[in-house]
BAGU-600714 format. One line per field, with one value per residue (C-alpha): residue number from 0; x, y, z; residue in three letters. Coordinates in nm, 4 decimals, padded with zeros to 6 digits. Example, Ala and Ser with C-alpha at 12.3 -4.5 7.8 and 13.67 -1.06 7.14 Angstrom:
2
marti [0; 1]
c1 [01.2300; 01.3670]
c2 [-00.4500; -00.1060]
c3 [00.7800; 00.7140]
zake [ALA; SER]
END
This chain:
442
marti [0; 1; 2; 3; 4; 5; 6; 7; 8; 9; 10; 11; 12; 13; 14; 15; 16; 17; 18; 19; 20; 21; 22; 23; 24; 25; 26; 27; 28; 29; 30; 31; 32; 33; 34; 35; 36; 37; 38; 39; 40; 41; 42; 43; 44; 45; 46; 47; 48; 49; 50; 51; 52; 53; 54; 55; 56; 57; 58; 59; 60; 61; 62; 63; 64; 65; 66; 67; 68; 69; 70; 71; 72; 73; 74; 75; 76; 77; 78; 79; 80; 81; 82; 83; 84; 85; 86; 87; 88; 89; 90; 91; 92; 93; 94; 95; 96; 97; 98; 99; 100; 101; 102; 103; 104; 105; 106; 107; 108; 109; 110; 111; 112; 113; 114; 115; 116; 117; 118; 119; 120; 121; 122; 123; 124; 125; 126; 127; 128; 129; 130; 131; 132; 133; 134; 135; 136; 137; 138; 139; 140; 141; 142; 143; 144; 145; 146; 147; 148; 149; 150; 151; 152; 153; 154; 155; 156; 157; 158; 159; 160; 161; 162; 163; 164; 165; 166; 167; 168; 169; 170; 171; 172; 173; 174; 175; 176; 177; 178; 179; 180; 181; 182; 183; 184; 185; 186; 187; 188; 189; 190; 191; 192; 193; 194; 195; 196; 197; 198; 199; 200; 201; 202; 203; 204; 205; 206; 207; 208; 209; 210; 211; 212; 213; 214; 215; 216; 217; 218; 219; 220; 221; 222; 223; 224; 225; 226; 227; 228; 229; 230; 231; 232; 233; 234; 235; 236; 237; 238; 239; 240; 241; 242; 243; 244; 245; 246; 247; 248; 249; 250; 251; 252; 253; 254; 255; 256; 257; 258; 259; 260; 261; 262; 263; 264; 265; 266; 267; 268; 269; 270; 271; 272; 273; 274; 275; 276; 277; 278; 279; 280; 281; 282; 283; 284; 285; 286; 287; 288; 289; 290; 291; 292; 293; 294; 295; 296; 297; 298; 299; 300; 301; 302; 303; 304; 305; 306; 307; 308; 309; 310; 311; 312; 313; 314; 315; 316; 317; 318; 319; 320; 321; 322; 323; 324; 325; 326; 327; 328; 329; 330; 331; 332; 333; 334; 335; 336; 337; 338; 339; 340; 341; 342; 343; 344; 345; 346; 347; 348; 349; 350; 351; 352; 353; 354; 355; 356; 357; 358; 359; 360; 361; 362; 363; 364; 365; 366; 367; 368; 369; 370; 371; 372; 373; 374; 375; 376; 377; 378; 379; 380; 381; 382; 383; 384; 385; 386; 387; 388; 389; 390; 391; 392; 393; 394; 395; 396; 397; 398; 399; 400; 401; 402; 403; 404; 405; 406; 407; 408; 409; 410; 411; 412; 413; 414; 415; 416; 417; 418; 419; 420; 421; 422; 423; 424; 425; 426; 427; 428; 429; 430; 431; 432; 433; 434; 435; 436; 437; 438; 439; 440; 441]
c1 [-01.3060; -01.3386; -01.4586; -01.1704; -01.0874; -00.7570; -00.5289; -00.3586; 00.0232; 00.3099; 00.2040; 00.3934; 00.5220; 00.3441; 00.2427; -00.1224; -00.1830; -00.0475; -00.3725; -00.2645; -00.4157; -00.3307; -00.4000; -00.3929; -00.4582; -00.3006; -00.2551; 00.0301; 00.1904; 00.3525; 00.5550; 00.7681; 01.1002; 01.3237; 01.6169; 01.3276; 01.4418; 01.2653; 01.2482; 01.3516; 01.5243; 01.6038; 01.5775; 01.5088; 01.1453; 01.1016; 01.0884; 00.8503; 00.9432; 00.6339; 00.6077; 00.3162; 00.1244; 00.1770; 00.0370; 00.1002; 00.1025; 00.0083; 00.0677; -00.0827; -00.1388; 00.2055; 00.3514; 00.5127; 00.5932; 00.5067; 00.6041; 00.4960; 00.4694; 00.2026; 00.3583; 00.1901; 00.0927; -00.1055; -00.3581; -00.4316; -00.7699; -00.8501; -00.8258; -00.8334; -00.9057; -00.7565; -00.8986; -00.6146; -00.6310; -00.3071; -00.2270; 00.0037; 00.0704; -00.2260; -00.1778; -00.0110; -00.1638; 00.0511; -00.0629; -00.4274; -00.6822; -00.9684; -01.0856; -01.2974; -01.6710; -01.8601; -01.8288; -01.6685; -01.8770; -01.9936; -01.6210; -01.5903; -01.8426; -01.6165; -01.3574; -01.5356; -01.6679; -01.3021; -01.2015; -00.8337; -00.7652; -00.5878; -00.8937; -01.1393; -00.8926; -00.8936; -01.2911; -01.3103; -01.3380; -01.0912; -00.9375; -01.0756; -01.4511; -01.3373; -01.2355; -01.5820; -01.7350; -01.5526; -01.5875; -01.9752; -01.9389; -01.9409; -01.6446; -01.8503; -02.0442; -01.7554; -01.5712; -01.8612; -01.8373; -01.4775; -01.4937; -01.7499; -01.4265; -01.1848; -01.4523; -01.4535; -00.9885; -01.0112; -01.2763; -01.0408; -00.7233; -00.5727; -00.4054; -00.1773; -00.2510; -00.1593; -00.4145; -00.3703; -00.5184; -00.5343; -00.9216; -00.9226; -00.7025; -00.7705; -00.5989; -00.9373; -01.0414; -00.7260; -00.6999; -01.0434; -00.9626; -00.6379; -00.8600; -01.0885; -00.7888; -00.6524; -00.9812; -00.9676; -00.5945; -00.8042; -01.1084; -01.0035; -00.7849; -00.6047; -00.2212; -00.2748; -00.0017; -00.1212; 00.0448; -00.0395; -00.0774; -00.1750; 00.0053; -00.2343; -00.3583; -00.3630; -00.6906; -00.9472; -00.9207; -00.5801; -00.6097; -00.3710; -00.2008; 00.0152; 00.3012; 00.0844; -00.0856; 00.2585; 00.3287; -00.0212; 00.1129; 00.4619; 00.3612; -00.0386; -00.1027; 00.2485; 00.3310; -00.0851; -00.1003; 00.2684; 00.1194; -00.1863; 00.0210; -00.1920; 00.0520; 00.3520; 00.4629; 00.4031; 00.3604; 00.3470; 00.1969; 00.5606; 00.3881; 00.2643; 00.0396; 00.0354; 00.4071; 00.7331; 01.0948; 01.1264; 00.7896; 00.8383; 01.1288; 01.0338; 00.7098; 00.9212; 01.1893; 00.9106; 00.7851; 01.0928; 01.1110; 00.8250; 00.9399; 00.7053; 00.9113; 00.8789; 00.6851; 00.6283; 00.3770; 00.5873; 00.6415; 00.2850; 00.1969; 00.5239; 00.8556; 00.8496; 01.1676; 00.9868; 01.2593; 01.5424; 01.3506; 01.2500; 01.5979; 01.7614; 01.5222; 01.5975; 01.1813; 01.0841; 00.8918; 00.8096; 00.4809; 00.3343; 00.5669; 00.4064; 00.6389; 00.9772; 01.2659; 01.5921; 01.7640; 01.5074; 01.5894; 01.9688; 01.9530; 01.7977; 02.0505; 02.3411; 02.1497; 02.1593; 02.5053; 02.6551; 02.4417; 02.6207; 02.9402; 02.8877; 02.6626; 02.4206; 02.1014; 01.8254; 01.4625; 01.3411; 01.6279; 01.6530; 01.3838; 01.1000; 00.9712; 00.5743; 00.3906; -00.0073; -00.1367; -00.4927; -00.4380; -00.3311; -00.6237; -00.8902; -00.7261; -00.6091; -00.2842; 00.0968; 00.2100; 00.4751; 00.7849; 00.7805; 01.0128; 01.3073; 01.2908; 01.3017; 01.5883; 01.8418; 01.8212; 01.5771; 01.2851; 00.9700; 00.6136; 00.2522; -00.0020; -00.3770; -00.4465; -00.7919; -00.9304; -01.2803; -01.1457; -00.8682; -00.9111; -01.1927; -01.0822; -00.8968; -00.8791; -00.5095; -00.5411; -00.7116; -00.3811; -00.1254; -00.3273; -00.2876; 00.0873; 00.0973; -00.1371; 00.0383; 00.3575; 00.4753; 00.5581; 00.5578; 00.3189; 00.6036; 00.7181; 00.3406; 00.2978; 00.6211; 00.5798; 00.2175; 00.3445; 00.6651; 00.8183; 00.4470; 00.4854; 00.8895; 00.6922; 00.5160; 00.8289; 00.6475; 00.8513; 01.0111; 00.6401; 00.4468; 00.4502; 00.5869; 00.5628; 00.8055; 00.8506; 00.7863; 00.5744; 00.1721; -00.0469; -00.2241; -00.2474; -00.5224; -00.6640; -00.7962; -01.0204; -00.8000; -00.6310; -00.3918; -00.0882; 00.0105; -00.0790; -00.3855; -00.4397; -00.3329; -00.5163; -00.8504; -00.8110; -01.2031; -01.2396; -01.3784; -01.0771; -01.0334; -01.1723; -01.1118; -00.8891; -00.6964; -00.5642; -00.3185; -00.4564; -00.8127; -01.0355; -01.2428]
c2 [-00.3652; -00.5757; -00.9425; -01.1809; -01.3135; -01.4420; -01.1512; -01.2480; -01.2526; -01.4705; -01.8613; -02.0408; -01.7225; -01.8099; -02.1129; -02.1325; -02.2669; -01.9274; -01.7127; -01.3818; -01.0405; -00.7254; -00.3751; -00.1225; 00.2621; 00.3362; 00.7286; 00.7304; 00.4110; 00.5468; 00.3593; 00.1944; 00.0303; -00.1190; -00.2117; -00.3746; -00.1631; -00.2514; 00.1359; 00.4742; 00.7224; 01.0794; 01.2367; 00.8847; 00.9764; 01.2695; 01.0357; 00.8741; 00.6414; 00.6738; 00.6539; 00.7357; 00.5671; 00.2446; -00.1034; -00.3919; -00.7463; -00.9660; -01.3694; -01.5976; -01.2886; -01.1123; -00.8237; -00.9965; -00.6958; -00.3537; -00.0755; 00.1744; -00.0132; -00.2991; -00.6446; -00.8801; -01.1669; -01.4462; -01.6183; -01.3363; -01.3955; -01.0728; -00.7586; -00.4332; -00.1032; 00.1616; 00.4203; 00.6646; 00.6030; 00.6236; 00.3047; 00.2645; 00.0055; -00.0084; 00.1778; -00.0457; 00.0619; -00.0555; 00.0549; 00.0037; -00.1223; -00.1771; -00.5061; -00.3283; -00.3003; -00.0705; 00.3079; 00.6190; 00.8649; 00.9963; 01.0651; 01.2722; 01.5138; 01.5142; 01.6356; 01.9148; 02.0182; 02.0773; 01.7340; 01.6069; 01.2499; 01.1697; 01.3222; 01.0585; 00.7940; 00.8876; 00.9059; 00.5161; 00.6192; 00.5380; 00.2705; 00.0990; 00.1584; -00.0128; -00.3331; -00.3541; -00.3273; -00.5915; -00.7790; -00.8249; -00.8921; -01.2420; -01.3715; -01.3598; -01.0390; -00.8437; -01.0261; -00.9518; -00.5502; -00.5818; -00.7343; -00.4156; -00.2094; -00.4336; -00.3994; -00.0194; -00.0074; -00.2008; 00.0227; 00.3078; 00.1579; -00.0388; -00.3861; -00.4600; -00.3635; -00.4821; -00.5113; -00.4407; -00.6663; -00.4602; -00.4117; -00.6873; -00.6278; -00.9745; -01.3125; -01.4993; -01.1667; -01.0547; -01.4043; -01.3165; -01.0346; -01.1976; -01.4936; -01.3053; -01.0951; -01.4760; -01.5317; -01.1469; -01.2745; -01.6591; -01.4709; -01.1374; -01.1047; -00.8279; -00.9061; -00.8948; -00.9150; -00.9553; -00.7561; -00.8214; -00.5256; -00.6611; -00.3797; -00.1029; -00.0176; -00.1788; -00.3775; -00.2652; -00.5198; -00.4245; -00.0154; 00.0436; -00.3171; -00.1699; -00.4247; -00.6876; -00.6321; -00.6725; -00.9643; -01.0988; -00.9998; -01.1590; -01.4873; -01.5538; -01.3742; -01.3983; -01.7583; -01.8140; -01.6159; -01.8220; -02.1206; -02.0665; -01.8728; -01.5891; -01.2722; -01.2001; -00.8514; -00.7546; -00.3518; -00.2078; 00.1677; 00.2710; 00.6578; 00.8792; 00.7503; 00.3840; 00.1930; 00.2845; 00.1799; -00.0397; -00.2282; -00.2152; -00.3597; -00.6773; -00.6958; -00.7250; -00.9684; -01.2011; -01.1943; -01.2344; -01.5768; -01.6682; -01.5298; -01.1797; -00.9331; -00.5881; -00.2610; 00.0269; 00.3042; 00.5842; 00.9386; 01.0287; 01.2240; 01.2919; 01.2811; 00.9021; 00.7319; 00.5187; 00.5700; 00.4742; 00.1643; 00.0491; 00.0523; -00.1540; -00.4172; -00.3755; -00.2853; -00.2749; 00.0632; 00.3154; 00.4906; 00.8024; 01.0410; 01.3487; 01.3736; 01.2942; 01.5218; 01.5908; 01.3568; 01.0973; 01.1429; 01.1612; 00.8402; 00.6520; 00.8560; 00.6520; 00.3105; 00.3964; 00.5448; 00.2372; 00.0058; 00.2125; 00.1457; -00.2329; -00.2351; -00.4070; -00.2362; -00.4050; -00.2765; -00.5455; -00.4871; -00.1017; 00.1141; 00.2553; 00.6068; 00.5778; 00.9218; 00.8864; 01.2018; 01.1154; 01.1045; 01.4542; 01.5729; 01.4085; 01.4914; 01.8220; 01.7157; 01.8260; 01.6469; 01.4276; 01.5838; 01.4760; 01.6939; 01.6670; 01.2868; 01.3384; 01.5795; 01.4010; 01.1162; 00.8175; 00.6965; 00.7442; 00.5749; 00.6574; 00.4855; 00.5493; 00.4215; 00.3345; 00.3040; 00.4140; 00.6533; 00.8916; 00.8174; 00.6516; 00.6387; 00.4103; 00.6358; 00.6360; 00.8906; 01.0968; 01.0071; 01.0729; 01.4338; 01.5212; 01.4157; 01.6908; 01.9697; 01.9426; 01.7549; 01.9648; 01.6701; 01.6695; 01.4434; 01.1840; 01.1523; 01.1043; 00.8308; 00.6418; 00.6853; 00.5112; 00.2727; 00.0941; 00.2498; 00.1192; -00.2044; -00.2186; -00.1196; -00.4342; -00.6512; -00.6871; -00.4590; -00.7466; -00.8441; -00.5090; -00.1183; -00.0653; -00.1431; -00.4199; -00.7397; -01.0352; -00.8725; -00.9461; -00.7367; -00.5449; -00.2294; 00.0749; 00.1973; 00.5720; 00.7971; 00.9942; 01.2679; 01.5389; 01.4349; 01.2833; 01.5941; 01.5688; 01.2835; 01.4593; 01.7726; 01.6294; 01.5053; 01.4054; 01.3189; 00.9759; 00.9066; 00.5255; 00.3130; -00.0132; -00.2406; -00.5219; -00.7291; -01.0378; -00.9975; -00.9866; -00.6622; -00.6887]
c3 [-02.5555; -02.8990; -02.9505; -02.8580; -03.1712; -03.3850; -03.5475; -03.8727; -03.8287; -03.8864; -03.8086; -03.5658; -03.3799; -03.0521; -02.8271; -02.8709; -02.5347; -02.3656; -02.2910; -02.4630; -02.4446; -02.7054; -02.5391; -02.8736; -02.9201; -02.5833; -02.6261; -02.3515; -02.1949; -01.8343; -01.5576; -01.8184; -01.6072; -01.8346; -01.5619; -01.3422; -01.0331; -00.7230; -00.5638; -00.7006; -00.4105; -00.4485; -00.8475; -00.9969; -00.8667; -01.0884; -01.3649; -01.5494; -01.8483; -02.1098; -02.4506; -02.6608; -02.9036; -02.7914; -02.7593; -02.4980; -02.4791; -02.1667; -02.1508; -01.9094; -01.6917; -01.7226; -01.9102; -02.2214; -02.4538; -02.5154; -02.8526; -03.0503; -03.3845; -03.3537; -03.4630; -03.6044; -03.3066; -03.3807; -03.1580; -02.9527; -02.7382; -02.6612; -02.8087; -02.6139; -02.7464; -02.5136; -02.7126; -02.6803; -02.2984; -02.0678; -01.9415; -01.6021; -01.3762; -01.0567; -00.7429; -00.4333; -00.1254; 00.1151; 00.4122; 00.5555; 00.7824; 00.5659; 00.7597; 01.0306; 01.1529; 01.0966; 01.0654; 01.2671; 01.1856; 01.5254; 01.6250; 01.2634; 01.4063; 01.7547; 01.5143; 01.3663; 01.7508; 01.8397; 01.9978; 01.9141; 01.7990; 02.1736; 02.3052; 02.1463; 02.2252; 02.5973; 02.6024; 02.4518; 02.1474; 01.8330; 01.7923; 02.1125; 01.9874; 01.6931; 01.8396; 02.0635; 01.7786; 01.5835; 01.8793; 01.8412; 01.4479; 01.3520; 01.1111; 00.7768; 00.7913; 00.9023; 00.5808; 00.3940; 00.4561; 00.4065; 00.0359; -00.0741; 00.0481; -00.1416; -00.4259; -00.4083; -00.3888; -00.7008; -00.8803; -00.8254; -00.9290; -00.6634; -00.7380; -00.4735; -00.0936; 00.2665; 00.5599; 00.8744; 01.1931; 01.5274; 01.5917; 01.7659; 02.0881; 02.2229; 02.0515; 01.9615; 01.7615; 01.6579; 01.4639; 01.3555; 01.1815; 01.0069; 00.8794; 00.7062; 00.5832; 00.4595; 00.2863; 00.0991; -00.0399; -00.1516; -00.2917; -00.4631; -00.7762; -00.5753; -00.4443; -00.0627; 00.2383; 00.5736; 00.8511; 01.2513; 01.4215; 01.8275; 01.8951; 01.7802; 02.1017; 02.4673; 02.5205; 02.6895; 02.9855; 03.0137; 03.0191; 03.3037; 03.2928; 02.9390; 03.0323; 03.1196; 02.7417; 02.5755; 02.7322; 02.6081; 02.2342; 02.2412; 02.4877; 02.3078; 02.0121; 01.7931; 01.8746; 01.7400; 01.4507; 01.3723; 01.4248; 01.1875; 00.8789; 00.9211; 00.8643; 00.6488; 00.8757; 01.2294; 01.3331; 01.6496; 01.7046; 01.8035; 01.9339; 02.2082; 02.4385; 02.2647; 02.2510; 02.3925; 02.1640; 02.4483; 02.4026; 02.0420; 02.0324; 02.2547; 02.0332; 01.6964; 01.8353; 01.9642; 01.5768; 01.4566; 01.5938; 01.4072; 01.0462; 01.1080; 00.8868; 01.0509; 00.9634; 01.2113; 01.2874; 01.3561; 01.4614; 01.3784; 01.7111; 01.8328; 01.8254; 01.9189; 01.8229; 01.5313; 01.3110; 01.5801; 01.6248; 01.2617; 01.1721; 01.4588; 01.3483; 01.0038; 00.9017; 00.5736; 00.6282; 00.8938; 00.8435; 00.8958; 00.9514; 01.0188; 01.3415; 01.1386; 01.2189; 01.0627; 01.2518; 01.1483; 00.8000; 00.8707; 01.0609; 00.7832; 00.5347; 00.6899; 00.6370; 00.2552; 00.2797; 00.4075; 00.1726; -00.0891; 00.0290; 00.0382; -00.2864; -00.1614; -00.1652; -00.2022; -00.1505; 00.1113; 00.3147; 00.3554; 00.5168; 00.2604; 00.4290; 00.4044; 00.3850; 00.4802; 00.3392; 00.3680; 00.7528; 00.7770; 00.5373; 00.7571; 01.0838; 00.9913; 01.1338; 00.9534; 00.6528; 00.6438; 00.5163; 00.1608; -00.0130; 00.2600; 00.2668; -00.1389; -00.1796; 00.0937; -00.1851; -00.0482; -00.1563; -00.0472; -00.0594; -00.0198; 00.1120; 00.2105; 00.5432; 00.4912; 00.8237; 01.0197; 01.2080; 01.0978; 00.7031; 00.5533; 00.2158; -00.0023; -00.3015; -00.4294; -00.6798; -00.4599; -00.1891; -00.5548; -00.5370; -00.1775; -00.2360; -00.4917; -00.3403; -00.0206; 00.0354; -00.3161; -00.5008; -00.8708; -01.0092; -01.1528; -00.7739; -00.6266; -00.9255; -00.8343; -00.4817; -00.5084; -00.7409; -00.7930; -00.4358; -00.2023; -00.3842; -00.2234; 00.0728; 00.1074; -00.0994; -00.4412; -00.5944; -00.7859; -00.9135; -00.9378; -00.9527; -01.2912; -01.6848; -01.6986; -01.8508; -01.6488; -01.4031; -01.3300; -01.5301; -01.2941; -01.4931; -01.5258; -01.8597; -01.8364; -02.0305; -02.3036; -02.0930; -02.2007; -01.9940; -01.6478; -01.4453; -01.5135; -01.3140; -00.9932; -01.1170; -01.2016; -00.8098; -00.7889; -01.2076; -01.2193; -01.4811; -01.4416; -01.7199; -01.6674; -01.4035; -01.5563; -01.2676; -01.3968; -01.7040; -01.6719; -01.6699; -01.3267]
zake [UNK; UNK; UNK; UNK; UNK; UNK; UNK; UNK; UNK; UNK; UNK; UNK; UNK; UNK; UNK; UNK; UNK; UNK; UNK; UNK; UNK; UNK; UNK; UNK; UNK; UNK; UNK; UNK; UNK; UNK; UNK; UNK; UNK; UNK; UNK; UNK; UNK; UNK; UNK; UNK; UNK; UNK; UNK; UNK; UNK; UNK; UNK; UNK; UNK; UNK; UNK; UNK; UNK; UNK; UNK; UNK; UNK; UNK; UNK; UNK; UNK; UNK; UNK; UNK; UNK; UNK; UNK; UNK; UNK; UNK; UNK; UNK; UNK; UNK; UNK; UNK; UNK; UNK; UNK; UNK; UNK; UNK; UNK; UNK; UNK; UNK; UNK; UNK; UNK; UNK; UNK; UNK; UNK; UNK; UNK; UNK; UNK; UNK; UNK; UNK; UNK; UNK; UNK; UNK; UNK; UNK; UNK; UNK; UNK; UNK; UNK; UNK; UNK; UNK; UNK; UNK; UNK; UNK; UNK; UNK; UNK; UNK; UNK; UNK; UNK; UNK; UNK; UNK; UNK; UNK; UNK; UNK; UNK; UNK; UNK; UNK; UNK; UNK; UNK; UNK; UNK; UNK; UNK; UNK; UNK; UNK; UNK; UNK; UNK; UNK; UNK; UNK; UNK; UNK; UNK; UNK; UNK; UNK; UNK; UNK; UNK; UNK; UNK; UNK; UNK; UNK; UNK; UNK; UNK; UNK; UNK; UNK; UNK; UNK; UNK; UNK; UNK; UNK; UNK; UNK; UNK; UNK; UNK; UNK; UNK; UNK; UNK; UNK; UNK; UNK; UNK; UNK; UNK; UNK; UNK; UNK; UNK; UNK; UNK; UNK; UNK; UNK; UNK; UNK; UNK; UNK; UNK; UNK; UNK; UNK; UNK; UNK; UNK; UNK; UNK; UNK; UNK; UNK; UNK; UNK; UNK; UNK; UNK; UNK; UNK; UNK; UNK; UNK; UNK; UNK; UNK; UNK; UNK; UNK; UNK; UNK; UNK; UNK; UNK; UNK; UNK; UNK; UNK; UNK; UNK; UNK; UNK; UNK; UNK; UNK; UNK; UNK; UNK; UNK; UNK; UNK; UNK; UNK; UNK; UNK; UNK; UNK; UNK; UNK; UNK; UNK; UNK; UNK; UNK; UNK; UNK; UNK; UNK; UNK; UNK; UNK; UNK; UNK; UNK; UNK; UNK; UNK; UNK; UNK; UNK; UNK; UNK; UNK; UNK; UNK; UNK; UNK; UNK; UNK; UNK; UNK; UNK; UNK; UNK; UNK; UNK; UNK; UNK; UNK; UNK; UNK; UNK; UNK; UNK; UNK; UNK; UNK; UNK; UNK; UNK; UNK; UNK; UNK; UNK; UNK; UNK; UNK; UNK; UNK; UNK; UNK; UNK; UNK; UNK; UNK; UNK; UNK; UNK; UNK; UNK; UNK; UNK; UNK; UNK; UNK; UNK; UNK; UNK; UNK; UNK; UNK; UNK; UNK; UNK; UNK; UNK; UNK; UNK; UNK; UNK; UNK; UNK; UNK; UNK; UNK; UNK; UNK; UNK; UNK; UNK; UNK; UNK; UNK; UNK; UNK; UNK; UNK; UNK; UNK; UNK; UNK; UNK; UNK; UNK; UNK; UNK; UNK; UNK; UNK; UNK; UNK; UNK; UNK; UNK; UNK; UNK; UNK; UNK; UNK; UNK; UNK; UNK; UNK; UNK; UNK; UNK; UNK; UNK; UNK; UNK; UNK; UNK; UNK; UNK; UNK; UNK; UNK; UNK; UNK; UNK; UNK; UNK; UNK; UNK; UNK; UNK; UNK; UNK; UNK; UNK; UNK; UNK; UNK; UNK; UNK; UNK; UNK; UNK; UNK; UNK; UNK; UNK; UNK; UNK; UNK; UNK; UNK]
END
């Protein structure tokens, strides 16, 4: 990166007021959208607008212009040398947990000695050994160890992500968790959505009481966290052994009252009925996956068949399928079915679920690899998917996940590489040199 300073160019071309910011020597500009779509389904995945040699401008924080032949701009404030780098837009992680306390790593060795993830669950361990333990953690240190996490995302490319509630199990520390989640989205130049997840799990004072629990989410905990602004989605654990359709739907209408958009854990352990449910309340994703079925897929085929026949698709309002690849990897569980959910023409997101207990990672390149090595995606398709289609995924679409003008300038600057595979390829290459989020290298 250069010394800001003034280029020469044609006087009176720009405001001088407007904070500008000249990327040059960019060996390979990727994630170029032109038409400013908001997801890509089916084939328009397998592409990836680039162009080489190729500069960009950013004003006040958002993508102004971008070519091949460098104009000349004056009053530009900072120079930066991408020194034949790739540029692309930041990963959007739009699905995690990453506002937790404490580690898991006890219950990784349980793994390796043979025990299943229901198995831990059933002995008090996952996800309700997380919320005891979040229980005992005061508000600031448990925000405290979730900023070095959001420090760490945003190291490794990450610009946009959502965060999950649902360690908390009770109201006073589920609003806990979604406060310091509040403060993460007022402190940290990443773009942050809040989801409530009550849902995750039945409290431990109510093991045995289930419908007594889901009354405590829709009559206690939605109506508070409405109250207080805290969440932009709710999610319910919609699985075996967790929450029925039945519960799930009751859960979703009560947030619907209070303006909770819907996303859904789905069909991750079973055959659940996830996807029956996400679409009768209209979700914005269902994630997971690893459980989906043909008829899961054709049921979410007629949603887009009959937007098409109205022509009015729109990415907030039709279901984005959310593959979790690290999940699988850590839990040595199936992979969600990538290429099938690809080739009957819908789109598709990924998303890391970084989380203590089945994936403690938030690295979305290493996620864009595991989309390649084993859901057989090409690495155009992993890209978009962690890109432009996570950021419909969490409805920023309009805002992030591509090259476009008029969007924020959250984009990532690499070390020269030979081409886009690499990035997939080189799946533990520390190729990431430098962050910009709206505007600003972090």
């Amino acid at each position: 990166m250069t010394i800001p300073h003034s280029l020469t160019g044609v006087g009176g071309l720009f405001n001088s007021r407007i904070m500008r910011t000249l990327i040059h020597h960019i060996g390979l500009l990727a994630g170029i959208q032109e038409q400013n779509k908001t997801v890509l389904r089916g084939k328009e995945m397998s592409v990836l607008h680039r162009i080489p040699q190729a500069w960009l401008l950013i004003e006040d924080g958002i993508i102004k212009d971008w070519g091949t032949t460098l104009p000349s701009i004056e009053s530009v404030d900072c120079e930066i040398d991408a020194e034949n780098g790739t540029v692309l837009p930041t990963f959007c992680d739009s699905h995690t947990h990453l506002v937790y306390a404490d580690s898991r790593e006890q219950e990784f060795v349980d793994k390796i000695n043979g025990l299943s993830y229901a198995e831990i669950a059933r002995r008090g361990g996952g996800i309700l050994n997380s919320a005891d333990r979040l229980h005992a953690l005061d508000e600031d240190t448990l925000y405290q160890q979730a900023m070095r996490r959001v420090h760490e995302i945003m190291r490794k490319g990450t610009g946009a992500v959502e965060i999950k509630s649902g360690y908390g199990l009770n109201t006073a520390d589920e609003i806990k968790m979604l406060r310091v989640i509040r403060r993460i989205k007022e402190t940290s130049p990443l773009t942050v959505v809040s989801t409530f997840l009550g849902a995750h799990a039945v409290g431990r004072e109510y093991v045995g009481r289930q419908s007594e629990y889901v009354d405590l989410v829709i009559n206690e905990m939605i109506p508070e966290v409405g109250r207080q602004h805290l969440a932009d989605f709710i999610d319910v654990f919609c699985d075996k052994g967790f929450f029925t359709p039945e519960e799930t739907s009751r859960i979703l209408d009560a947030g619907a009252k209070w303006g909770l958009l819907p996303k859904i854990h789905g069909q991750e352990l079973a055959d659940s009925g996830g996807v029956e449910v996400a679409i009768k309340h209209h979700a914005l994703s269902v994630d997971h996956l690893e459980s989906m079925t043909d008829k899961d897929i054709e049921y979410i085929k007629q949603t887009y068949r009959l937007a098409s026949l109205n022509d009015t698709f729109t990415s907030d309002k039709h279901i984005i399928p959310t593959a979790l690849p690290g999940t699988s990897f850590f839990l040595n569980m199936p992979y969600a079915p990538a290429r099938r959910i690809i080739d009957n023409n819908l789109p598709l997101a990924i998303a890391s679920d970084y989380n203590p207990g089945s994936t403690p990672s938030g690295d979305m390149k290493f996620v864009v690899s595991l989309a390649c090595i084993k859901m057989k995606m090409i690495p155009e398709e992993a890209i978009n998917a962690a890109t432009l289609n996570s950021a419909a995924a969490m409805g920023l679409s309009d805002r992030l996940g591509s090259i476009s003008k008029g969007k924020i300038a959250n984009l990532i600057i690499t070390e020269p590489i030979p081409s886009i595979n690499f990035i997939p390829y080189a799946y533990t290459s520390p190729i990431i040199k430098h962050v910009i989020l709206n505007g600003k290298i972090i």
